[in-house]
VOZAMI-305630 format. One line per 10 residues: number of its first residue (from 1); their letters; for each residue x, y, z of C-alpha. Coordinates in steps of 0.2 Angstrom, whole numbers. Last residue first. Layout:
N
NUM	A	X:Y:Z  ... $
end
This chain:
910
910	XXXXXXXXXX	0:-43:355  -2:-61:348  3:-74:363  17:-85:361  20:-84:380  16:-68:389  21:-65:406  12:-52:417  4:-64:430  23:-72:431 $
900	XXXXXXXXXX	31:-53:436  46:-49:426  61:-43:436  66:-61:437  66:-67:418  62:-87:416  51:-86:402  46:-71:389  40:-77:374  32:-58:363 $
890	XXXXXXXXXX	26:-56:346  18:-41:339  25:-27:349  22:-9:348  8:-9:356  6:-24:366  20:-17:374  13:2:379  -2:-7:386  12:-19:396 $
880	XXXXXXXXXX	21:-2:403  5:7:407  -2:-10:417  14:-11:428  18:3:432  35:9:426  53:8:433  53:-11:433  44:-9:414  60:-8:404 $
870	XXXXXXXXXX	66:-26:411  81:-29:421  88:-45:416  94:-57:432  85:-72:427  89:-72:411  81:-90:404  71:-88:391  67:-70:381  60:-67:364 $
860	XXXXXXXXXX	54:-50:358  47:-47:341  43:-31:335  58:-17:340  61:-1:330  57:7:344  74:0:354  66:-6:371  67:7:386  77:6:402 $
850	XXXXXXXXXX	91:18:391  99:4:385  91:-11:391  95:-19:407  108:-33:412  115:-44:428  123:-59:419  116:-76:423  111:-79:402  104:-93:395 $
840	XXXXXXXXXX	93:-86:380  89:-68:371  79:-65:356  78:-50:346  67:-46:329  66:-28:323  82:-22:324  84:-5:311  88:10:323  101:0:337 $
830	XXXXXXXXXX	106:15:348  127:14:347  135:13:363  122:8:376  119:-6:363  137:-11:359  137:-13:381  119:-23:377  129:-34:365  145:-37:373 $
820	XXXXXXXXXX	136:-43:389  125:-55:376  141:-63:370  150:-64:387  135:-72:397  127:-84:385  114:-85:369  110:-72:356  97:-72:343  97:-52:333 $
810	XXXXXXXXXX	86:-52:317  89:-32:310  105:-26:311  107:-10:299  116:0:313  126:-11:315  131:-14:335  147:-14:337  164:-26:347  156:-40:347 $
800	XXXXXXXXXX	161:-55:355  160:-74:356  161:-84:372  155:-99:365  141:-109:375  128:-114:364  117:-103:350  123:-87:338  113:-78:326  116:-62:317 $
790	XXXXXXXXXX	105:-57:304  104:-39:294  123:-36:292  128:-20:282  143:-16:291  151:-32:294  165:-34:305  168:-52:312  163:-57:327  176:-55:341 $
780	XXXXXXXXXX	183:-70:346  179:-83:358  173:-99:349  179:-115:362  159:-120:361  157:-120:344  138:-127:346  130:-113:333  136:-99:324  125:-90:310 $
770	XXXXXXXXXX	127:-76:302  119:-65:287  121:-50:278  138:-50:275  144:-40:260  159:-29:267  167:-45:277  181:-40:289  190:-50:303  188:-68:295 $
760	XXXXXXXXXX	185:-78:311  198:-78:324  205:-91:337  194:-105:343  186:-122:334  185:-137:343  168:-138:344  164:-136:326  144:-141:326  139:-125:316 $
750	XXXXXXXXXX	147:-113:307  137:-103:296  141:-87:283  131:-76:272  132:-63:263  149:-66:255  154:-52:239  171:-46:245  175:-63:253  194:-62:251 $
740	XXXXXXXXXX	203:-45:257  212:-37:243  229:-35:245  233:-51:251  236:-58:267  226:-73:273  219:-76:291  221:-93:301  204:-103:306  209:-113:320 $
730	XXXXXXXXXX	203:-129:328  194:-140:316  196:-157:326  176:-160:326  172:-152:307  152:-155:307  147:-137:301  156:-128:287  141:-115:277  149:-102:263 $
720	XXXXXXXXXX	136:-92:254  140:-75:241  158:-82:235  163:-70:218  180:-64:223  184:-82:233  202:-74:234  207:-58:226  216:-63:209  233:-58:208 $
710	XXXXXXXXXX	242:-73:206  229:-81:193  241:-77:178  254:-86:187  245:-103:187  240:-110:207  254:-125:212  256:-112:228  238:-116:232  226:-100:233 $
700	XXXXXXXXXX	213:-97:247  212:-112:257  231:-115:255  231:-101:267  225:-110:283  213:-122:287  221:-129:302  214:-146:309  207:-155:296  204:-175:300 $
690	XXXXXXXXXX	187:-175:304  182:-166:286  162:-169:289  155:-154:283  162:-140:270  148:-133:258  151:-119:247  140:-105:237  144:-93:224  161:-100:215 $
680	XXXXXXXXXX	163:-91:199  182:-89:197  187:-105:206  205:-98:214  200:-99:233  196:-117:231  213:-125:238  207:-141:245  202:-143:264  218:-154:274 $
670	XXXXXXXXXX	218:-169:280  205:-181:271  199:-195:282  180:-190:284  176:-182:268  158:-182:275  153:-169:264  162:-159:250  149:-148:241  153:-135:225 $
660	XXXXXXXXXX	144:-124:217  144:-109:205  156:-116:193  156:-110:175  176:-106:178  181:-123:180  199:-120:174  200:-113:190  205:-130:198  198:-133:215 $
650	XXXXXXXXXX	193:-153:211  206:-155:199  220:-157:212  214:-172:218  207:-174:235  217:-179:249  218:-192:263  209:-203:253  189:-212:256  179:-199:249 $
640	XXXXXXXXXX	161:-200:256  152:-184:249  158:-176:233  146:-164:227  147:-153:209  139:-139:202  140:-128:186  149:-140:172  160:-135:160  177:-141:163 $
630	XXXXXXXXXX	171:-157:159  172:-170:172  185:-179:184  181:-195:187  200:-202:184  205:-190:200  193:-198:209  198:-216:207  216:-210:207  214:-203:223 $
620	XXXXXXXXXX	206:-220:233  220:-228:222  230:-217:235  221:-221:250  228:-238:247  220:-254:257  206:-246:263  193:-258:273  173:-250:275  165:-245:290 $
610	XXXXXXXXXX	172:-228:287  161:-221:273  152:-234:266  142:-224:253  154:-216:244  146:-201:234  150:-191:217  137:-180:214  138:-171:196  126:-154:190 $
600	XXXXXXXXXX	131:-147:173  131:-163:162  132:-156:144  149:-158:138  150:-177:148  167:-180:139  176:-179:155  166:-192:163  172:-205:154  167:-220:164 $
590	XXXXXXXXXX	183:-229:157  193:-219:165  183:-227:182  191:-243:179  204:-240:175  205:-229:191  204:-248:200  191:-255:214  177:-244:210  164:-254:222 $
580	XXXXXXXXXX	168:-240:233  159:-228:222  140:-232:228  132:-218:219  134:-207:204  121:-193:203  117:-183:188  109:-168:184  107:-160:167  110:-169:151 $
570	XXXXXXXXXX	118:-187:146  123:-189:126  140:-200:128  130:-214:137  145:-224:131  158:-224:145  145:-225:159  146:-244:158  163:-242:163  156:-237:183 $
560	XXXXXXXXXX	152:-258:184  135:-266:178  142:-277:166  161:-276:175  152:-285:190  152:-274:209  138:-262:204  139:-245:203  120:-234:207  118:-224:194 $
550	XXXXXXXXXX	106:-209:196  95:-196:186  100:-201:169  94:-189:158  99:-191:138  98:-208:137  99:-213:118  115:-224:121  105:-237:130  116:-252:129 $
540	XXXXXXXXXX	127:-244:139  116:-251:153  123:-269:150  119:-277:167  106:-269:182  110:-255:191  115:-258:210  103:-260:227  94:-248:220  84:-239:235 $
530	XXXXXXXXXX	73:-226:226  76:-205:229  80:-204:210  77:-216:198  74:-204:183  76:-211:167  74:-200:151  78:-205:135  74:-224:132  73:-230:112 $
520	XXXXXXXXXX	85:-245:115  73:-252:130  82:-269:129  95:-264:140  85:-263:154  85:-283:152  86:-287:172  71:-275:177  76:-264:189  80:-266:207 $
510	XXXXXXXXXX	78:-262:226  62:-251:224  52:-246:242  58:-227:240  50:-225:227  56:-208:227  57:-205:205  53:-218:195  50:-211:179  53:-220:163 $
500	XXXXXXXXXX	53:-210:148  59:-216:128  47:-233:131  47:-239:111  53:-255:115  40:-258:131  47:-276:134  59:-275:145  44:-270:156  40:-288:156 $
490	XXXXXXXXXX	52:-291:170  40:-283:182  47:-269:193  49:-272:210  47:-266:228  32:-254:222  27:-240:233  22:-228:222  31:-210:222  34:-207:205 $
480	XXXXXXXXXX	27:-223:193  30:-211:177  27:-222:161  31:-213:141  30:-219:126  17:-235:127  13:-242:109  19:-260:117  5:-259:129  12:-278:133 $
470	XXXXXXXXXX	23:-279:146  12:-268:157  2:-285:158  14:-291:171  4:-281:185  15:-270:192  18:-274:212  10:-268:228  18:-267:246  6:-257:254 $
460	XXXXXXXXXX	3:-238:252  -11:-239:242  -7:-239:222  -16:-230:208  -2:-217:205  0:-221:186  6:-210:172  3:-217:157  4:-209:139  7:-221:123 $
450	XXXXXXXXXX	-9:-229:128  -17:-241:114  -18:-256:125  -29:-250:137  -44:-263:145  -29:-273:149  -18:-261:158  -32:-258:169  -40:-273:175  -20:-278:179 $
440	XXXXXXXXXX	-19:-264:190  -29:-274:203  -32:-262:219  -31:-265:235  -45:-259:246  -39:-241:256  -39:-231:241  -29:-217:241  -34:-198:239  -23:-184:235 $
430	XXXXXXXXXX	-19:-167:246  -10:-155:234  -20:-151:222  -19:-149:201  -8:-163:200  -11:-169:184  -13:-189:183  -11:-195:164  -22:-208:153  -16:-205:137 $
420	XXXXXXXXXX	-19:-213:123  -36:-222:124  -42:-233:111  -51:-245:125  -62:-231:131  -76:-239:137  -69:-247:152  -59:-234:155  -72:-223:163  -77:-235:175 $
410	XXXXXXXXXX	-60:-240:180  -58:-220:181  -73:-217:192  -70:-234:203  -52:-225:205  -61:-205:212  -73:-213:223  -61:-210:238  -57:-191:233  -47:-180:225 $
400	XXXXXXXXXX	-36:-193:215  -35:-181:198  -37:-187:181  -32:-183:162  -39:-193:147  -34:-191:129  -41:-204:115  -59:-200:119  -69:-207:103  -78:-218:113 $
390	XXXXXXXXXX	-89:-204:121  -87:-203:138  -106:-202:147  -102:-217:158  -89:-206:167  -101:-193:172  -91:-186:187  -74:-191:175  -75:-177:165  -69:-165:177 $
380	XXXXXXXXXX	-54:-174:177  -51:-171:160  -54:-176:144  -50:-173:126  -54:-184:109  -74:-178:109  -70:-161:105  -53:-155:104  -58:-140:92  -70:-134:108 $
370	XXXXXXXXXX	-56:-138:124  -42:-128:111  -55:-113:109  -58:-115:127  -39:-115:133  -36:-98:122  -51:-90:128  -47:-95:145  -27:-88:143  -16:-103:143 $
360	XXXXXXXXXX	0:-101:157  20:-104:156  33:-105:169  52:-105:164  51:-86:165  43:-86:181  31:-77:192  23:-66:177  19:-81:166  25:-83:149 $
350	XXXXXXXXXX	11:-86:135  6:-101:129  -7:-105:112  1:-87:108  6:-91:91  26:-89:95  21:-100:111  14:-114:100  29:-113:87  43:-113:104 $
340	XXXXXXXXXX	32:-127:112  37:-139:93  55:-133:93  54:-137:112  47:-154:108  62:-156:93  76:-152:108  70:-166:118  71:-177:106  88:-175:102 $
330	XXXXXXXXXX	92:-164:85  112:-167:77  103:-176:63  85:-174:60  77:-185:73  71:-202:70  58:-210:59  57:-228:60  54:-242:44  70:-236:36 $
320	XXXXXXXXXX	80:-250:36  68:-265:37  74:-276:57  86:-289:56  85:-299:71  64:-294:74  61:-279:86  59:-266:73  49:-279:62  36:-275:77 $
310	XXXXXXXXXX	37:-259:83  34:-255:65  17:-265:61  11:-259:79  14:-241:77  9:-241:58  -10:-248:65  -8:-236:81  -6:-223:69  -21:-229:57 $
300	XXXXXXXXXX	-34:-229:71  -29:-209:77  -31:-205:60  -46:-213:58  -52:-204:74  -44:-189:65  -56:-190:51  -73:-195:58  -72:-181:71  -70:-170:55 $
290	XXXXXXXXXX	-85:-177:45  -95:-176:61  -89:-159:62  -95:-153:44  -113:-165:50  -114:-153:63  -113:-136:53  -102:-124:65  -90:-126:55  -95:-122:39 $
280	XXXXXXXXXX	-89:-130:25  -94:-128:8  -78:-123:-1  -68:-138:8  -80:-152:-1  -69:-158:-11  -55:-157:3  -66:-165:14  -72:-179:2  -52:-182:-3 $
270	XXXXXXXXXX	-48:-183:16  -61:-197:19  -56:-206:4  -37:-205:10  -42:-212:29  -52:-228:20  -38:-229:9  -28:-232:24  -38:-245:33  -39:-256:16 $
260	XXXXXXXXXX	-19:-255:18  -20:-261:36  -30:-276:30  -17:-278:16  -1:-280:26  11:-268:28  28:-262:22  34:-246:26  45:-235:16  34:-221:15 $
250	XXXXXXXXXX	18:-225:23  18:-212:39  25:-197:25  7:-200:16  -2:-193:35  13:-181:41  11:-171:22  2:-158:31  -11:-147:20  -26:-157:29 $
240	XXXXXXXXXX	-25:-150:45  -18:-133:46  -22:-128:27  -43:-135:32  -42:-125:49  -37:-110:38  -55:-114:27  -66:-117:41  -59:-100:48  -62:-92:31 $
230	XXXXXXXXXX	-81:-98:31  -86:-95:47  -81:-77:46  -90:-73:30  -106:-83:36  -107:-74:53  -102:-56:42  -117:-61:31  -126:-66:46  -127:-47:52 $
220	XXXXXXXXXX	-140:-46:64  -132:-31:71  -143:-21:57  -131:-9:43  -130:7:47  -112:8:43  -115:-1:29  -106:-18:28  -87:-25:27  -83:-44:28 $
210	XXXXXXXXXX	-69:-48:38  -49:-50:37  -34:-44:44  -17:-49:51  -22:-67:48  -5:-73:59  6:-87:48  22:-95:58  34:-101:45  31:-117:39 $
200	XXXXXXXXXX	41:-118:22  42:-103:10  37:-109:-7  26:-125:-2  17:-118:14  16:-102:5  6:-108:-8  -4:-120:4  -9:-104:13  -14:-94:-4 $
190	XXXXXXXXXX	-24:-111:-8  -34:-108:7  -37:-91:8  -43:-93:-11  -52:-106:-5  -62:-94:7  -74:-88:-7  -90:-78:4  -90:-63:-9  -86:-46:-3 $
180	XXXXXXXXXX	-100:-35:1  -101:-17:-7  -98:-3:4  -88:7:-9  -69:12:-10  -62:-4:-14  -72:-8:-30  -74:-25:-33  -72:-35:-51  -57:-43:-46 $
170	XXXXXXXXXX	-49:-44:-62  -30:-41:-60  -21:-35:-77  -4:-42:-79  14:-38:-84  20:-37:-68  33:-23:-76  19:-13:-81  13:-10:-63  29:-6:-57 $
160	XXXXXXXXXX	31:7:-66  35:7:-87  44:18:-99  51:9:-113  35:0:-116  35:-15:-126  34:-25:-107  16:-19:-106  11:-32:-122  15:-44:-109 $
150	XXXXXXXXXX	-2:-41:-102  -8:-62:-97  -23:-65:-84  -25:-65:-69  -43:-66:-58  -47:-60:-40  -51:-68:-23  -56:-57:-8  -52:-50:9  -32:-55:14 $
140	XXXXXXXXXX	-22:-48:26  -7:-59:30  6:-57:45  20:-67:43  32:-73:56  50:-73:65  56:-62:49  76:-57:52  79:-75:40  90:-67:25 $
130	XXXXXXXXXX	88:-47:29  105:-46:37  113:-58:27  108:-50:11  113:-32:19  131:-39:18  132:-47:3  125:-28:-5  110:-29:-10  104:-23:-26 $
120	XXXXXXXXXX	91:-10:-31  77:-12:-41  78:0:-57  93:-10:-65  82:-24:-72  65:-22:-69  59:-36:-81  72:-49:-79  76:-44:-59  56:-45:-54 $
110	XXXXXXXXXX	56:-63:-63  72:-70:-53  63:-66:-35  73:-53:-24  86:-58:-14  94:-63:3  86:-79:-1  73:-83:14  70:-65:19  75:-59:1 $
100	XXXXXXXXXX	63:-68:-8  48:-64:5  45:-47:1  44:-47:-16  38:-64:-18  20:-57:-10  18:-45:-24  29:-46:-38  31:-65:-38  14:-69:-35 $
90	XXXXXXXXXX	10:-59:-50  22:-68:-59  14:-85:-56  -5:-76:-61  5:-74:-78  12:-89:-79  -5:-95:-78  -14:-83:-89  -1:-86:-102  -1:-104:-103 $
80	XXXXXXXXXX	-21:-104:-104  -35:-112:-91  -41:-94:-92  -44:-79:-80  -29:-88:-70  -32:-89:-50  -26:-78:-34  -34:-76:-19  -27:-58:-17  -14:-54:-5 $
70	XXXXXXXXXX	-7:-39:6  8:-44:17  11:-43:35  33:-43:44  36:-49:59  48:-48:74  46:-61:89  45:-56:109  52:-65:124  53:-51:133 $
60	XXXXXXXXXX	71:-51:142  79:-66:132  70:-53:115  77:-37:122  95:-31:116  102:-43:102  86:-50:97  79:-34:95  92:-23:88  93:-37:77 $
50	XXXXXXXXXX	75:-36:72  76:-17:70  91:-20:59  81:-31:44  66:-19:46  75:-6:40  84:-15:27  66:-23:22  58:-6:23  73:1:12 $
40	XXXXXXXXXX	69:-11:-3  51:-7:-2  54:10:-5  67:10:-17  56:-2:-29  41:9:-27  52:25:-30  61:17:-48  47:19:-62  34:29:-53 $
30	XXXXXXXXXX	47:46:-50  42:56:-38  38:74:-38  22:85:-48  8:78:-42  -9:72:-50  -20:59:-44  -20:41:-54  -2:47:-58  7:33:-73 $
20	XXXXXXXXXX	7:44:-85  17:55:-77  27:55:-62  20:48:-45  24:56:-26  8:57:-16  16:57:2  3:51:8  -11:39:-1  -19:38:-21 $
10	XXXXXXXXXX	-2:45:-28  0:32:-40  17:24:-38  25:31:-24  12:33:-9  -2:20:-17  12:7:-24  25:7:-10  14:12:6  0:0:0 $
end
């Protein structure tokens, strides 16, 4: 419009055109290059707007750049050559125009020939930028029109844009009247196709459309019903039936002829709703009748084709070609979030406000999809009237919100025998067990087509999976998360195409199915929080895993830590337990965790700790040090290590991605490793290291540490550091440098270190938060932190502080000398912030600053003080409590003497 009306023809602003080709008259422009120049520089402009976006907001908002177009339904006048190269052309020059160059880098081939050098070039650099900068397409489209053939208009030696198409449009409608447009959506529907074949599946939006009416025309407008129901019958047709998915399910498959009869049934359904495409409407019942008819044949051919290739798959020399995998270099996983990226690029999800990993439907959204889903969706809602399900329902979802909710679904189930997906969602927290037993095998029977299960129908008794699961042979994925099964039945093996199996916390399980390795098409396992007693033989059979939760190493070579050596392809979190039955650092080479690129979370655990013999601490090192994973990953645990020191590797900065780390129970180990140096370290975890005495200044930067690290400041980006449980712990020694380590820690806790005394780090800018209990030989002075808003220290140290921060908000104190150093900091410094102060076991004879509580004050907890001056002494008794319950809202107030027993106050709301 801007191109042709504003530069062309002078119909809209700014009116440039040059004779003859001025439909109103002006006198600048030029029609024979302007509308190319115009166009042109919109897609340059529009090519760096998208990267400013990409580059500066889309992580932030999540947004997508497009781009809408103006089309005609276009067909031929005639049936002749001319006509339809002509209506081709026309194609070319009007939607081609734009996208060319967002696929290409160019414009089309036929708008070159004939405009030659009056449509500018792009350079190779502005090709790249406009190639692919177009998320989506906007279309707006009204009405259909006719092409046919004007090459006599390519004689001229002065032609615009209009010549050089070469075509005369017959639409027979003016624009500028009120005249209705004619109900034809298969023009919409074969412009989609066209696109679809020309341009590949980028997202589509109908940027416009409608029928147009008087401005006093009556609102019961059916013409506009009957326009609108007509073009979104016809988009629903391009989405459904444009797919090649249904002819690409036969390619290369052999069947047998029953199954063959079943797939010309499908095609002759499809031809009749293509033929009859110009008629429908869809709110016509027998129309969505037809529809119904169609995707339950589709549904009943899948599972046909499913069967017939699961089948020959599992034979000895299964047909080449028969099952289609993922594009190369694609997993799975990465395909379904190609597939939620489309729907959330259409707005079928939106981001939620609370979390960016979060999504949410809008209601209109989630009631268009619970209409067009029809009598193939269900949910739990559903299942009040389960006798009513139609049995068409492939997809069920249920909740366990009360005790009648199993008989419900065994009802419901009965009559749906061509189920999919039977799936709990868990839209509550409190669920509802059955107290009989219940018979799973009933189940599993009556659904043979499932390829969704996700089955919580246990009680909390020793229950096992009926056999039967063996045979729903279709089935993809099987969560059992939480179920107190002891044992998994052998015929699970069988469930070739099984790609997730979700075991998660039951905590009953003590082993998998012996032929595990038989599930070849398994992605996800997730046997967290179960008892494995060890994994069962030839797990590196399964090389499509791509989220192992847990391995628990066995004591054979065929369920050994080298079975790890092939799952090249693992994501995410994983947990290796029971390392002392790694007798050899051969044998843990061959685990090959160092080519793990996309594990970011590793645990590393011995279970038997120090009932177990140790016949060489070193091998102990070697096993460790030969488990060492890619420099890439974010957090790691190492809990049970059996040598006196831990490798090297373990505080090396080459782990720059890092975040954190967690050594626990590392019971025999002398000294703590050198983790100063790990550039983005954020949290640590030091417990159980009974051997470590001193940590001293190797704990900030070991002398092995590379030159070009020498000046960095010691754990520069450490915000959380907790050490607790370290019984022979006894001193703490400071590190000289010229920048003080800890600049960025806010929090620090010590707790169970009884040996510990000397000093605690004397300065930390950033702390926010302490914590310091049962460190009995602990008499320092607290370290300075000016910003600090919680201080809390329990048992029978003899800590210090020297001031009050003024920021201090949360203040728990227990014994003489710690809370005698307080209440002197207090008649120092007038605390401002504190609104929360607890006091416990102290003889010492104290009073509040001033014989007042600090304003600021809220909660107020006292046990044990038995020689505390309270504010009120001074005070009658029934003002000063009136004047409490004011400015308190929480008071506990035990054991204080000047505090009369009819006046105390325990957990009481003030």
């Amino acid at each position: 419009m801007i191109a042709l009306g504003g530069y062309d023809q002078a119909i809209v602003p700014p009116q440039h055109c040059s004779p003859p080709f001025c439909v109103n008259k002006s006198i600048r422009g030029n029609s024979t290059t302007e509308p190319y120049l115009v166009v042109h520089h919109i897609l340059l402009a529009h090519s760096s707007a998208a990267r400013l976006y990409r580059t500066k907001y889309k992580d932030k908002q999540h947004g997508f750049v497009g781009i809408t177009i103006y089309i005609f339904g276009l067909f031929p006048h005639t049936n002749t050559e001319k006509d339809r190269t002509a209506t081709e052309r026309y194609r070319d020059f009007t939607v081609g125009w734009i996208m060319e160059p967002f696929l290409h880098g160019d414009y089309p081939i036929s708008m070159r020939e004939t405009a030659g050098a009056r449509i500018p070039s792009f350079t190779n650099r502005e090709s790249e930028l406009v190639k692919g900068s177009c998320d989506f397409i906007g279309l707006i489209h009204y009405s259909n029109a006719n092409i046919t053939d004007n090459s006599e208009a390519l004689k001229n030696n002065l032609r615009d844009y209009t010549a050089d198409i070469a075509a005369k449009l017959i639409s027979g409608l003016n624009p500028f009247s009120n005249e209705e447009y004619p109900v034809a959506p298969w023009g919409l529907h074969e412009e989609l196709n066209k696109f679809k074949l020309r341009y590949g599946n980028l997202p589509i939006f109908i940027y416009e459309n409608g029928q147009r009416t008087p401005s006093n025309a009556s609102l019961q407008d059916e013409s506009r019903v009957k326009y609108l129901h007509g073009y979104i019958g016809a988009t629903l047709d391009a989405l459904r039936l444009s797919d090649p998915e249904i002819i690409n399910m036969m390619r290369g498959k052999k069947v047998d002829q029953k199954l063959f009869q079943r797939l010309e049934n499908i095609l002759n359904v499809v031809e009749a709703v293509l033929n009859d495409a110009e008629k429908k409407q869809i709110t016509d019942p027998a129309v969505k009748r037809w529809l119904e008819n169609l995707q339950d044949a589709v549904y009943d051919a899948d599972d046909s084709l499913d069967e017939v290739a699961t089948k020959a798959a599992t034979q000895k020399d299964p047909p080449e070609g028969l099952l289609q995998l993922p594009k190369s270099g694609s997993t799975l996983e990465e395909v379904g979030y190609g597939y939620f990226d489309d729907l959330v690029l259409r707005s079928f999800f939106q981001h939620a406000n609370s979390n960016e990993n979060s999504f949410v439907m809008h209601d209109l959204m989630h009631d268009l999809a619970t209409f067009y889903g029809g009598k193939f969706f269900s949910g739990a809602f559903g299942l009040k009237n389960a006798a009513k399900h139609d049995a068409k329902t492939r997809h069920l979802s249920y909740d366990l919100i009360d005790e009648d909710s199993i008989p419900k679904i065994w009802e419901a189930c009965s009559s749906l025998k061509h189920a999919r997906t039977l799936l709990k969602t868990s839209l509550i927290a409190y669920e509802t067990f059955p107290d009989e037993r219940v018979d799973s095998s009933h189940l599993l029977e009556q659904l043979k087509c499932l390829r969704v299960l996700s089955f919580k129908f246990f009680c909390y008794e020793e229950d096992l999976l009926h056999d039967s699961i063996g045979e729903l042979i279709h089935l993809r994925y099987l969560d059992l998360s939480g179920q107190p099964v002891m044992m998994l039945p052998e015929s699970l093996s069988n469930l070739y195409n099984l790609q997730t199996l979700k075991l998660r916390d039951c905590s009953n399980l003590k082993k998998l199915p012996t032929n595990m390795q038989d599930l070849v098409n398994l992605c996800h396992l997730d046997i967290h929080g179960t008892d494995l007693e060890d994994m069962p033989k030839g797990m590196n059979k399964l090389k499509d895993l791509q989220f192992l939760s847990d391995y628990v190493v066995g004591k054979h070579e065929e369920n050994g830590i080298g079975e790890l050596g092939e799952l090249a392809n693992l994501h995410g979190t994983f947990y290796v337990q029971k390392l002392e039955n790694v007798i050899s650092s051969v044998a843990a080479s061959n685990a090959r965790m160092d080519e793990k690129i996309h594990l970011n979370d590793l645990s590393l655990k011995w279970s038997s700790g120090e009932d177990s013999d140790i016949d060489d601490s070193q091998v102990e090192k070697d096993v460790l040090d030969k488990l060492r994973p890619h420099k890439g990953r974010k957090k790691l645990k190492i809990e049970g290590f059996r040598g006196t020191m831990l490798p090297d590797w373990v505080a090396h900065s080459f782990y720059n991605n890092m975040t954190f780390l967690e050594l626990r129970g590392c019971k025999t180990c002398w000294m703590v490793p050198s983790l100063g140096q790990l550039p983005s370290l954020m949290e640590l975890r030091l417990d159980g290291f009974d051997m470590v005495k001193i940590i001293g200044a190797e704990f900030y930067k070991s002398d092995r540490t590379h030159h070009h690290h020498h000046h960095q400041t010691p754990f520069r980006s450490l915000k959380a550091l907790f050490i607790s449980h370290m019984r022979w712990w006894e001193e703490w020694e400071s590190f000289e440098c010229d920048d003080a380590p800890f600049p960025q820690l806010k929090q620090l806790s010590i707790w169970e270190c009884p040996k510990l005394r000397g000093d605690l780090p004397a300065f930390l800018p950033s702390l926010k938060s302490l914590y310091i209990e049962d460190c009995e030989q602990l008499g320092c002075y607290l370290p300075r932190a000016s910003i600090i808003r919680e201080l809390r220290i329990y048992g029978k140290q003899e800590a210090r502080m020297q001031d009050l921060p003024l920021s201090l908000q949360q203040l728990s104190i227990e014994g003489n000398q710690l809370v005698e150093s307080v209440f002197g900091a207090m008649t120092r410094t007038q605390p401002t912030s504190i609104t929360g102060l607890w006091i416990s076991n102290c003889s010492s004879a104290i009073s509040f600053p001033g014989n007042s509580l600090p304003p600021s004050l809220k909660e107020l907890g006292i046990m044990n003080c038995k020689n505390m001056e309270f504010p009120m002494q001074q005070q009658h008794h029934h003002e000063s409590l009136v004047k409490l319950r004011k400015q308190l809202c929480f008071t506990y107030i035990h054991g204080v003497g000047s505090f009369p027993k009819s006046d105390i106050y325990h957990n009481q709301k003030m």
